[in-house]
Structure formats: structure tokens, C-alpha cells
C-alpha positions in Angstrom: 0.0 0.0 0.0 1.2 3.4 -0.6 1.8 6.0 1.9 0.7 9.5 1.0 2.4 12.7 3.0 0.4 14.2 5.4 -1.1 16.9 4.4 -0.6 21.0 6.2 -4.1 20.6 7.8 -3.0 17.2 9.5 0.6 18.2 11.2 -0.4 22.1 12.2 -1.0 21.4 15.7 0.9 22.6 19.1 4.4 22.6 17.8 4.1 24.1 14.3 1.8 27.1 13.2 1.0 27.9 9.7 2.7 31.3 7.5 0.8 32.9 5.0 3.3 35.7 2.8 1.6 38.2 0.2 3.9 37.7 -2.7 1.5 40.5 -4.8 -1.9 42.0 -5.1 -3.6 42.9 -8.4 -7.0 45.0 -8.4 -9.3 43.8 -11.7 -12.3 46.0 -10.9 -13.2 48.7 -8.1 -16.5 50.7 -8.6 -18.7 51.9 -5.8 -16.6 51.4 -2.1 -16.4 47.1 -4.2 -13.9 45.6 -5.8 -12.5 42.3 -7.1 -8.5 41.1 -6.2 -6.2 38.3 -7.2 -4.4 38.0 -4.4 -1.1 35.8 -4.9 0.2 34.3 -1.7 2.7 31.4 0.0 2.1 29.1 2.6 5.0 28.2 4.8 4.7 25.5 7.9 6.8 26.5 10.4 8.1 24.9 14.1 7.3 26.3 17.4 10.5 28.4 16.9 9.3 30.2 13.6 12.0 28.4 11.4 10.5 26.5 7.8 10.0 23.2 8.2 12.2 21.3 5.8 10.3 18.4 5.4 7.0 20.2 3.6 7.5 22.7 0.8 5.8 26.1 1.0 2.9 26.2 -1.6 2.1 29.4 -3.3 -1.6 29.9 -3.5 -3.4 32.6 -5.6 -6.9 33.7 -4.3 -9.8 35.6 -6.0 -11.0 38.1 -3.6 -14.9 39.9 -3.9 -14.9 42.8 -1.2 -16.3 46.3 0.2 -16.1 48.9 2.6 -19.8 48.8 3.8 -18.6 46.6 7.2 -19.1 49.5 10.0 -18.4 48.7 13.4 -20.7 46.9 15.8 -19.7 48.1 18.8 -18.3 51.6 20.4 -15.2 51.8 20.1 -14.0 48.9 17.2 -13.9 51.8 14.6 -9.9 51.3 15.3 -10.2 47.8 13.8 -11.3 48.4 10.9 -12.0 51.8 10.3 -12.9 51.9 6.8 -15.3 49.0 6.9 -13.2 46.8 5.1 -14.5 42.9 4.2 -14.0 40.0 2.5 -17.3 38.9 0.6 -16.0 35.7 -0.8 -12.9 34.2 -2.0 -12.0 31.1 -4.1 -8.3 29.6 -3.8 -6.4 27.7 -6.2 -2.7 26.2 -6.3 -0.3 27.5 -8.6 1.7 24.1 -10.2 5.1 25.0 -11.4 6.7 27.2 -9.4 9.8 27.4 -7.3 9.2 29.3 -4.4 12.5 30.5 -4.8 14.3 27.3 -4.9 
């Protein structure tokens, strides 16, 4: 029987947490406080000291994100949260195949 790698989901736990670096943002459409983004990112698992872990390659990741600035604040004093009403209205991800990650 083969033996598959473990996926990220399956050995983040305690020890390791999970890195997500914005490689690049391009806006395709803003009209009307909304907007649509590709959002082009890497995923790095790291140990409980913030170093790579060697054994499971960072994947790169680009996302499709919908959003808006119609997201006021619901309680007094959160306006320094998110003070333009920023949010995410939904997002699709896909893995990009062939790339390095600068390896």
C-alpha cells in the first residue's frame, strides 16, 4: 500500500503554526466602495520556533477576492479595527503548479 504525505491541515498542531506571505496584489475591478483582487500568496509550515519546516515545501496559493467597505463597526469603540469597513465577501483559492518558491 502506498503511503501518502500528510497533508498541512494534518501536522499544524501545538508545535508548528502555519505562515501565509503576500507575494503580490492585483485590483481587476473597483467601482462603488467594491472591488474584485487576485491575491497571490505562500504558505510556509513552520516549528514552534518560527523556522521552515524542511520536510513540507511552502505552496504558493493565488486567491480571488470579492470585497467592500460597507462593514461599519458593531460596537463603540471597534472603529480602530477596521476603520474603513473593510470585508471579505468571498474568495475562491487555487494552487499554482510549477513554481519554485524560490528554490
Amino acid at each position: 500500500m502506498k503511503k501518502f504525505r500528510k497533508s498541512k491541515q494534518d501536522v499544524i498542531d501545538q508545535e508548528r503554526q502555519l505562515a501565509a506571505r503576500i507575494n503580490n496584489i492585483n485590483f481587476l475591478e473597483r467601482k462603488d466602495r467594491e472591488g474584485t483582487a487576485q491575491v497571490r500568496l505562500t504558505k510556509t509550515v513552520l516549528d514552534r520556533n518560527g523556522v521552515p519546516d524542511p520536510q513540507l515545501v511552502p505552496v504558493t496559493w493565488v486567491a480571488t477576492v470579492t470585497y467592500d467597505y460597507k462593514n461599519p463597526a458593531k460596537k463603540a469603540g471597534d472603529q480602530w479595527l477596521n476603520p474603513r469597513g473593510f470585508g471579505i465577501k468571498a474568495y475562491t483559492m487555487t494552487q499554482e503548479v510549477g513554481v519554485s518558491n524560490g528554490k
